[in-house]
KERO-345308 format. One record per atom (N, C-alpha, C): residue in three letters; residue number from 1; atom name; x, y, z. Coordinates in steps of 0.2 Angstrom, whole numbers. Layout:
<recs>
+---------+-----+-------+-------+-------+-------+
! residuo ! num ! atomo !    xx !    yy !    zz !
+---------+-----+-------+-------+-------+-------+
!     ALA ! NUM !    CA !     X !     Y !     Z !
...
+---------+-----+-------+-------+-------+-------+
</recs>
This chain:
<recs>
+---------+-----+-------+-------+-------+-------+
! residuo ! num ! atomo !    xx !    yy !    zz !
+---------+-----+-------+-------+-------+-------+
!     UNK !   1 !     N !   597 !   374 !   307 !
!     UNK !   1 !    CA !   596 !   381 !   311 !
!     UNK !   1 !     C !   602 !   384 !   312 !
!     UNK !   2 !     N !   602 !   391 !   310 !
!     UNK !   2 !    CA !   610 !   394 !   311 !
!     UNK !   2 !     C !   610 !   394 !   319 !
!     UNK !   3 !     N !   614 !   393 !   322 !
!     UNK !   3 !    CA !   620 !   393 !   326 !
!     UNK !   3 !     C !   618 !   387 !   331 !
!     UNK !   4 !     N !   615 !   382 !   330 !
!     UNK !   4 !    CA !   612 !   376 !   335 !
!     UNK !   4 !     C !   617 !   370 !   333 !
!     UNK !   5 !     N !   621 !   370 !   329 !
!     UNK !   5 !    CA !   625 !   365 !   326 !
!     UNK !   5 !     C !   633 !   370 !   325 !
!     UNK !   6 !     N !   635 !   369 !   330 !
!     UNK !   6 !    CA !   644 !   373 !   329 !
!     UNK !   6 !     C !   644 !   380 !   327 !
!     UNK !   7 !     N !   647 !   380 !   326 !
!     UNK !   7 !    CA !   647 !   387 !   323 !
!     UNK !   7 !     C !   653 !   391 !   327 !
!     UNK !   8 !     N !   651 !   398 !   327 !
!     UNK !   8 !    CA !   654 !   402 !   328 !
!     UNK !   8 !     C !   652 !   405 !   338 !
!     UNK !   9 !     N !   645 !   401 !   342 !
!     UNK !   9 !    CA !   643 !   402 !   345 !
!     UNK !   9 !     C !   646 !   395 !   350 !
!     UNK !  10 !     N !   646 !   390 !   346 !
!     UNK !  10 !    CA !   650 !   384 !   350 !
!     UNK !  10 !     C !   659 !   381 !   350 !
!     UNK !  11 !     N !   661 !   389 !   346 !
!     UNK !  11 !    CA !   668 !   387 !   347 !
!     UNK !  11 !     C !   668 !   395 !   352 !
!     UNK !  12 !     N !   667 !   401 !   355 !
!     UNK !  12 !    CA !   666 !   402 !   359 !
!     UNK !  12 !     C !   665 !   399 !   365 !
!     UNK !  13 !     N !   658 !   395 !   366 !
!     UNK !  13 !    CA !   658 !   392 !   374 !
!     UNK !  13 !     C !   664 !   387 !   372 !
!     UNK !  14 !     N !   669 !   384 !   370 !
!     UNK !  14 !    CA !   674 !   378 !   369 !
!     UNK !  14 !     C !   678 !   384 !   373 !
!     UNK !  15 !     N !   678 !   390 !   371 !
!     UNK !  15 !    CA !   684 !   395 !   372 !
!     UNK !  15 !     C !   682 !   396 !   379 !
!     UNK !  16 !     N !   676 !   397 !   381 !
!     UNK !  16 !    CA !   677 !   398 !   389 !
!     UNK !  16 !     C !   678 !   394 !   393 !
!     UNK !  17 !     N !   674 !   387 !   389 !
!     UNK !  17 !    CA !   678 !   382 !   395 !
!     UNK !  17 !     C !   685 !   381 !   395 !
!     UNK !  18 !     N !   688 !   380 !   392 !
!     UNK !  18 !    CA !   696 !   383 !   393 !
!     UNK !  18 !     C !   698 !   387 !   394 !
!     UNK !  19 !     N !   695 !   393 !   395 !
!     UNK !  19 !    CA !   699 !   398 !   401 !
!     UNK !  19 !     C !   699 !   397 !   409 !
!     UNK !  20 !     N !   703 !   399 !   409 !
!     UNK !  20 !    CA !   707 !   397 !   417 !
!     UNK !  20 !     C !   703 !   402 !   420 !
!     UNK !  21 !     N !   697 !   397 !   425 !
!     UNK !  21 !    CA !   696 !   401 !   431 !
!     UNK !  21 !     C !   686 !   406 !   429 !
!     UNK !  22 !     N !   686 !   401 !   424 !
!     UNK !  22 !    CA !   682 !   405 !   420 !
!     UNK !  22 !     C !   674 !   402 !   425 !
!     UNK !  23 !     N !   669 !   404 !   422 !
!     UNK !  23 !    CA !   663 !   401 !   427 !
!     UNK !  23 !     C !   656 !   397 !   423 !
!     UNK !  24 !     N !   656 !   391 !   423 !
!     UNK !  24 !    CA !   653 !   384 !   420 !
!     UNK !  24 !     C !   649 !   388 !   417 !
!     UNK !  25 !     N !   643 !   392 !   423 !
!     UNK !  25 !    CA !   636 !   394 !   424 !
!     UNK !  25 !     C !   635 !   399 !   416 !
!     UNK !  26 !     N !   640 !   404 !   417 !
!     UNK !  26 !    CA !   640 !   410 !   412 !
!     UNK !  26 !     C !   642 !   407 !   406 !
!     UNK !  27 !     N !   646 !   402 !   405 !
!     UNK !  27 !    CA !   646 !   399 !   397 !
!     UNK !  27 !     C !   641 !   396 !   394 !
!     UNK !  28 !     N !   639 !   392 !   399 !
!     UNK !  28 !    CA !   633 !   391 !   398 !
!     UNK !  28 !     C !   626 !   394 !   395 !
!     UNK !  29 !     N !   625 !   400 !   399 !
!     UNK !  29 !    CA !   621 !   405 !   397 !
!     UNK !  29 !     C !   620 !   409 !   391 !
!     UNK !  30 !     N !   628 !   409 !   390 !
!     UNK !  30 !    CA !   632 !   413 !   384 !
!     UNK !  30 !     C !   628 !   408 !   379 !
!     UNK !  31 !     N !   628 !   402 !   379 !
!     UNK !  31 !    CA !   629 !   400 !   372 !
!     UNK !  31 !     C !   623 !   399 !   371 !
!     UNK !  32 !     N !   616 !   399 !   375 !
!     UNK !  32 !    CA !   610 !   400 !   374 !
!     UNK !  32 !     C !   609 !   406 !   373 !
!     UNK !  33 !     N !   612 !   409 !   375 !
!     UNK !  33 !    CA !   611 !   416 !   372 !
!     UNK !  33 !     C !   611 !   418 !   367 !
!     UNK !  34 !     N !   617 !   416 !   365 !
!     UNK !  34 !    CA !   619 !   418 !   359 !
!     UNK !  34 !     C !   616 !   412 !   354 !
!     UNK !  35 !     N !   613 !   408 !   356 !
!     UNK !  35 !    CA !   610 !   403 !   349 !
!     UNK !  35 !     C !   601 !   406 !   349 !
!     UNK !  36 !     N !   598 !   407 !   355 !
!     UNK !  36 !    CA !   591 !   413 !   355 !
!     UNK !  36 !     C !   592 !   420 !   349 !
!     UNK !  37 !     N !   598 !   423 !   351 !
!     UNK !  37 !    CA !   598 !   429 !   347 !
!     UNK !  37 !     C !   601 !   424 !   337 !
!     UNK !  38 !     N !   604 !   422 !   337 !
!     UNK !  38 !    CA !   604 !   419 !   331 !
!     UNK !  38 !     C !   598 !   414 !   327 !
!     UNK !  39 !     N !   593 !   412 !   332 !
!     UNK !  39 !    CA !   586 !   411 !   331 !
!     UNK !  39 !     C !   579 !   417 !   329 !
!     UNK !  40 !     N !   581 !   422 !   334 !
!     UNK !  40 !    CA !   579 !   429 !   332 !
!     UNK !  40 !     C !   580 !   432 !   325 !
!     UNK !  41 !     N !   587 !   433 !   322 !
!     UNK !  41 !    CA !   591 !   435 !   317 !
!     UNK !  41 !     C !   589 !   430 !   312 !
!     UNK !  42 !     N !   587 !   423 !   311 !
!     UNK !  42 !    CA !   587 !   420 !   307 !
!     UNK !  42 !     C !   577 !   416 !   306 !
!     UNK !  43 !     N !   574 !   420 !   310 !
!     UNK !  43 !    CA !   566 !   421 !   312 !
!     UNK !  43 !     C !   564 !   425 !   316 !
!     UNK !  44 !     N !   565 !   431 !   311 !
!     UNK !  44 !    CA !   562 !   438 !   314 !
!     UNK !  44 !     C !   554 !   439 !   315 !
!     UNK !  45 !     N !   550 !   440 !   319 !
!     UNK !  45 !    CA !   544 !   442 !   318 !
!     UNK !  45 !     C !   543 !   450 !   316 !
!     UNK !  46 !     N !   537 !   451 !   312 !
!     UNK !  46 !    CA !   531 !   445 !   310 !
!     UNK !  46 !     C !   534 !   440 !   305 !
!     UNK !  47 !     N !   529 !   435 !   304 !
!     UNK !  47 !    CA !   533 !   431 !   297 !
!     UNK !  47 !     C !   532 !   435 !   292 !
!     UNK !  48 !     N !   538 !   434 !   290 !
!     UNK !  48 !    CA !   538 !   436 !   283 !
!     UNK !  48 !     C !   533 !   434 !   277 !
!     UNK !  49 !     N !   530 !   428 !   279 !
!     UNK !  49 !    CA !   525 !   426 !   273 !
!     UNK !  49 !     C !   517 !   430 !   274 !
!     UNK !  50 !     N !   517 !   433 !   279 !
!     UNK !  50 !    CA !   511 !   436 !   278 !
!     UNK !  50 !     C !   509 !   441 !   272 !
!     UNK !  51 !     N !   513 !   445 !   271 !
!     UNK !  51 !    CA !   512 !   451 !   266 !
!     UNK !  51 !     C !   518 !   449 !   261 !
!     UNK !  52 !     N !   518 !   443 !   257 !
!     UNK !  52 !    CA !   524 !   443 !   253 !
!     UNK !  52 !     C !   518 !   446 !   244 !
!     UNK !  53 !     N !   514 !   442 !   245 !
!     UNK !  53 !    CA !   511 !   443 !   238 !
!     UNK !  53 !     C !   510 !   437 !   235 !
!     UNK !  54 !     N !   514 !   432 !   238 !
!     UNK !  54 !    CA !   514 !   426 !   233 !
!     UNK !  54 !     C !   508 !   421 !   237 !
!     UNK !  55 !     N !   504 !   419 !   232 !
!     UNK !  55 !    CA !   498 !   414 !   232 !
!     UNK !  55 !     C !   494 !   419 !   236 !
!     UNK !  56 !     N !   489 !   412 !   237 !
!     UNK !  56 !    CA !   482 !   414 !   243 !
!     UNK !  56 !     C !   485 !   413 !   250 !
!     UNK !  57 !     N !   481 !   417 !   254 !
!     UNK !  57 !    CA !   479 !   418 !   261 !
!     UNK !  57 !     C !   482 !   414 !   265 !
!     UNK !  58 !     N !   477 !   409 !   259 !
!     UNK !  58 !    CA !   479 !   401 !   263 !
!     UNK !  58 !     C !   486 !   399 !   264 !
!     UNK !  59 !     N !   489 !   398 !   257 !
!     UNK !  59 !    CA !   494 !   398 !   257 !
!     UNK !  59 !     C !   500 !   401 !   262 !
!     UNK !  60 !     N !   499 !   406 !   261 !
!     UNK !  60 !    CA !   503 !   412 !   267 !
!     UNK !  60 !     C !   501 !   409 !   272 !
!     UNK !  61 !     N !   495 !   410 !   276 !
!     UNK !  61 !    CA !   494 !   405 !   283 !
!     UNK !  61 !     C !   498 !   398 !   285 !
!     UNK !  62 !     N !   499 !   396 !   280 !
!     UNK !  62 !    CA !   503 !   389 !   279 !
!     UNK !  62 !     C !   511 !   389 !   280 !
!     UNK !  63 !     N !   513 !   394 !   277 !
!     UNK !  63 !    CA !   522 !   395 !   275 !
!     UNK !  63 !     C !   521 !   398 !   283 !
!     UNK !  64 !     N !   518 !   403 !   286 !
!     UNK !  64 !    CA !   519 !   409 !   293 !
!     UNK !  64 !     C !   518 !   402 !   298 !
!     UNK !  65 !     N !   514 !   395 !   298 !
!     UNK !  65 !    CA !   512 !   389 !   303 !
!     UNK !  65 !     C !   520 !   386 !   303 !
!     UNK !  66 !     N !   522 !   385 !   300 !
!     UNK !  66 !    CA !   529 !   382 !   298 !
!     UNK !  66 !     C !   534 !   384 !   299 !
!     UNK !  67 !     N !   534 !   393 !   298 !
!     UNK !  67 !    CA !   540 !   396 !   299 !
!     UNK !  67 !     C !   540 !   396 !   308 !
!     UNK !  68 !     N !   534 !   399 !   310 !
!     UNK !  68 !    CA !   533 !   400 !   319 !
!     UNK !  68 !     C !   534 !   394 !   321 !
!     UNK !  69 !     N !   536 !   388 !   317 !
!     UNK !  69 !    CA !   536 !   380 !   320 !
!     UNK !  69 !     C !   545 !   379 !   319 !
!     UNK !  70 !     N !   548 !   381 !   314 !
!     UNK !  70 !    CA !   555 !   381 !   313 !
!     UNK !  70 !     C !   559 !   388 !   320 !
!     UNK !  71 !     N !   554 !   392 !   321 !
!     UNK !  71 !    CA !   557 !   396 !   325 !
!     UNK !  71 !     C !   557 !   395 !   332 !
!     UNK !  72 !     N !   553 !   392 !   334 !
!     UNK !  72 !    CA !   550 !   388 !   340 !
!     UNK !  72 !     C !   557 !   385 !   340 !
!     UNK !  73 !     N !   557 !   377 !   335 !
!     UNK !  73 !    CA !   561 !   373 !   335 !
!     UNK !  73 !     C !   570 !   377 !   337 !
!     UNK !  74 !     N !   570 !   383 !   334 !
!     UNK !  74 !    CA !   577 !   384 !   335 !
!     UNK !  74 !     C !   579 !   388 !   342 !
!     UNK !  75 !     N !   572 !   390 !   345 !
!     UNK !  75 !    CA !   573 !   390 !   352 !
!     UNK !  75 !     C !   574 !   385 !   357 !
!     UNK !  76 !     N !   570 !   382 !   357 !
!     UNK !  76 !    CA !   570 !   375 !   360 !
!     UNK !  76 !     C !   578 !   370 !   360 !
!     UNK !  77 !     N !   581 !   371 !   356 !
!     UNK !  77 !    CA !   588 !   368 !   354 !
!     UNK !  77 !     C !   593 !   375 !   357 !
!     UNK !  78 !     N !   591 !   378 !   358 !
!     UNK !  78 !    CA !   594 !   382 !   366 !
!     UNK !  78 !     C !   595 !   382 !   370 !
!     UNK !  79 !     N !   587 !   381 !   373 !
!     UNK !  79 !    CA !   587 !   377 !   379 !
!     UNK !  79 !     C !   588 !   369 !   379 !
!     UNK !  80 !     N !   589 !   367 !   377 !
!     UNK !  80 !    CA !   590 !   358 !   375 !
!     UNK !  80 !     C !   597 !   359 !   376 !
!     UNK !  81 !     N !   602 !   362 !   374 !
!     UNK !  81 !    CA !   608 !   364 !   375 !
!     UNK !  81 !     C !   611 !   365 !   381 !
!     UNK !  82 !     N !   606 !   370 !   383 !
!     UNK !  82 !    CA !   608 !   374 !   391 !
!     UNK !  82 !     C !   607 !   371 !   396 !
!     UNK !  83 !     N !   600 !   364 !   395 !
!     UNK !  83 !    CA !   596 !   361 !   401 !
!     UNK !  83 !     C !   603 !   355 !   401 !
!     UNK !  84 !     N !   606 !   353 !   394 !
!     UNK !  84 !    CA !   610 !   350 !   394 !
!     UNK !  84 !     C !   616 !   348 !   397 !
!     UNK !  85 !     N !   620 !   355 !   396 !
!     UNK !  85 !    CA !   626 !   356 !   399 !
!     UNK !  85 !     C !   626 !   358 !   403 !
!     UNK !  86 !     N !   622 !   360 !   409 !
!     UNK !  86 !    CA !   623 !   364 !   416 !
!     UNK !  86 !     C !   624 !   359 !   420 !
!     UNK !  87 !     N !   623 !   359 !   425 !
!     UNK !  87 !    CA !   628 !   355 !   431 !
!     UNK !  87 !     C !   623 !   350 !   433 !
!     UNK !  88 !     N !   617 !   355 !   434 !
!     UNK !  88 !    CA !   611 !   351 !   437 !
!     UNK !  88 !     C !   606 !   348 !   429 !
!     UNK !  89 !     N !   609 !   347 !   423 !
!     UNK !  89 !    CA !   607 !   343 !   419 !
!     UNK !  89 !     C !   610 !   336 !   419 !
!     UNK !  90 !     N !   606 !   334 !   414 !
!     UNK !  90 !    CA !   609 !   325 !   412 !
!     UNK !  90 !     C !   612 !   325 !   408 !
!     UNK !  91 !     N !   615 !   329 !   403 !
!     UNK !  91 !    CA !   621 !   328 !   399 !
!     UNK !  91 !     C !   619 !   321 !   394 !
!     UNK !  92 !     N !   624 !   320 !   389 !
!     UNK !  92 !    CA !   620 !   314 !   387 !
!     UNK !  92 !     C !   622 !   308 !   388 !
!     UNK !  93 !     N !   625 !   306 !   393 !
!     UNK !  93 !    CA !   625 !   300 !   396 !
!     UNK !  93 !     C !   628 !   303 !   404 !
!     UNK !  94 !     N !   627 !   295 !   406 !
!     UNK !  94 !    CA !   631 !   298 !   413 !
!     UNK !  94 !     C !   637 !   299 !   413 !
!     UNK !  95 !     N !   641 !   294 !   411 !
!     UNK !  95 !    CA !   648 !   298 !   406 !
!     UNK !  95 !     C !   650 !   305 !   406 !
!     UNK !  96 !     N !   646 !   309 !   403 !
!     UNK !  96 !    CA !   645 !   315 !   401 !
!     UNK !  96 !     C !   641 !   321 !   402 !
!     UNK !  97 !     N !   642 !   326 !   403 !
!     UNK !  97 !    CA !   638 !   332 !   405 !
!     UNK !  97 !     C !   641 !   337 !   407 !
!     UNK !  98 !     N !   638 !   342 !   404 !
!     UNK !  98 !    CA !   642 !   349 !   403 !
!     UNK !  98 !     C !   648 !   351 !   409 !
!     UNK !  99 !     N !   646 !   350 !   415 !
!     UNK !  99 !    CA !   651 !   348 !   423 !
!     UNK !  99 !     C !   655 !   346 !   420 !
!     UNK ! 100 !     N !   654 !   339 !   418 !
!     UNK ! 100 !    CA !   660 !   333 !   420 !
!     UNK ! 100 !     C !   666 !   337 !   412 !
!     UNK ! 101 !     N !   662 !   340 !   407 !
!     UNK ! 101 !    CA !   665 !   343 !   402 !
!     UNK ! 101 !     C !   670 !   350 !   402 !
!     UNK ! 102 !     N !   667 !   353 !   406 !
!     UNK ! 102 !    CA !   670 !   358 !   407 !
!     UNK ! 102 !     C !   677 !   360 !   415 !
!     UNK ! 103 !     N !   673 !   354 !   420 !
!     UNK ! 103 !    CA !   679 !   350 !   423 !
!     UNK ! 103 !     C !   686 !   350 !   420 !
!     UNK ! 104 !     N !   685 !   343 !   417 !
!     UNK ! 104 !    CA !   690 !   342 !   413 !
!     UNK ! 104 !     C !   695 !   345 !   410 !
!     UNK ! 105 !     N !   691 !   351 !   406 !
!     UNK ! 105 !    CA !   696 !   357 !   400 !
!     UNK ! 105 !     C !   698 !   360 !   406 !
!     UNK ! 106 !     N !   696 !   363 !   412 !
!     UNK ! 106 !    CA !   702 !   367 !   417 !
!     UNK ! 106 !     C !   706 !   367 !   418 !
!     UNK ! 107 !     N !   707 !   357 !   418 !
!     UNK ! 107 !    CA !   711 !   354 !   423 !
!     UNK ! 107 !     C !   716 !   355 !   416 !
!     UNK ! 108 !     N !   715 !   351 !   410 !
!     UNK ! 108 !    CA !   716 !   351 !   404 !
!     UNK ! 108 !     C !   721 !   358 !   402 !
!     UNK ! 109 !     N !   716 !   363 !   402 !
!     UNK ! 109 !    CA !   722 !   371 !   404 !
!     UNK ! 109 !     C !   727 !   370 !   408 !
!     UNK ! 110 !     N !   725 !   371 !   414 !
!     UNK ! 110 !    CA !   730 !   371 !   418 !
!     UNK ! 110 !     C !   736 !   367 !   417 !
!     UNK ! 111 !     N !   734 !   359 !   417 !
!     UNK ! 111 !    CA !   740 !   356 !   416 !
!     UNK ! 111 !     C !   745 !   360 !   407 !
!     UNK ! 112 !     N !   743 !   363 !   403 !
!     UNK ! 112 !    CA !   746 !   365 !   397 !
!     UNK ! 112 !     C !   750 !   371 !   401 !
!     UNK ! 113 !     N !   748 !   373 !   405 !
!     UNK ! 113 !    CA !   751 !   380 !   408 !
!     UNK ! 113 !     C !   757 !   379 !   413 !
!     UNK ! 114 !     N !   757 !   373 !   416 !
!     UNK ! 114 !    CA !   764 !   369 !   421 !
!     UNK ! 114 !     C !   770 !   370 !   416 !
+---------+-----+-------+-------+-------+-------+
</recs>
């Protein structure tokens, strides 16, 4: 699913968490955002299979069942993302979570800038 797996929208939020001073909350949000709108751009509504011409009714019905289910999917994997890395998320372990990730890179920055 374009932009849920790296990309061009997860080396951004890497870029805000390394900025010095920057704010957890709004990268956060950025990168859900920016993974919605890339779910948008890559499952436009209406589906496309309704008026293509190819096959029967049914058919089309089937490909439009599937695609609303790939689009769904690529939203949901934004939110899966954002529930994950926010502060008040569980990250995936306890080890880990977008806080204890974004902590780090500041302190990470800053010590590069001493």
């Amino acid at each position: 699913m374009p932009g849920a797996t790296g990309g061009p929208a997860c080396n951004r939020h890497d870029v805000c968490y390394q900025t010095r001073g920057s704010d957890q909350g709004r990268c956060d949000f950025a990168l859900r955002e920016e993974i919605i709108n890339s779910c948008t751009l890559a499952y436009p509504l209406p589906c496309p299979h309704l008026n293509d011409g190819e096959g029967s009714k049914f058919t089309s019905a089937i490909a439009c069942q599937d695609y609303k289910s790939e689009r769904k999917d690529c939203n949901d994997i934004a939110d899966w993302f954002y529930k994950g890395l926010s502060p008040a998320g569980t990250g995936i372990n306890e080890n880990w979570s977008g806080e204890a990730a974004f902590k780090t890179r500041q302190v990470q920055y800053c010590e590069c800038c001493k």
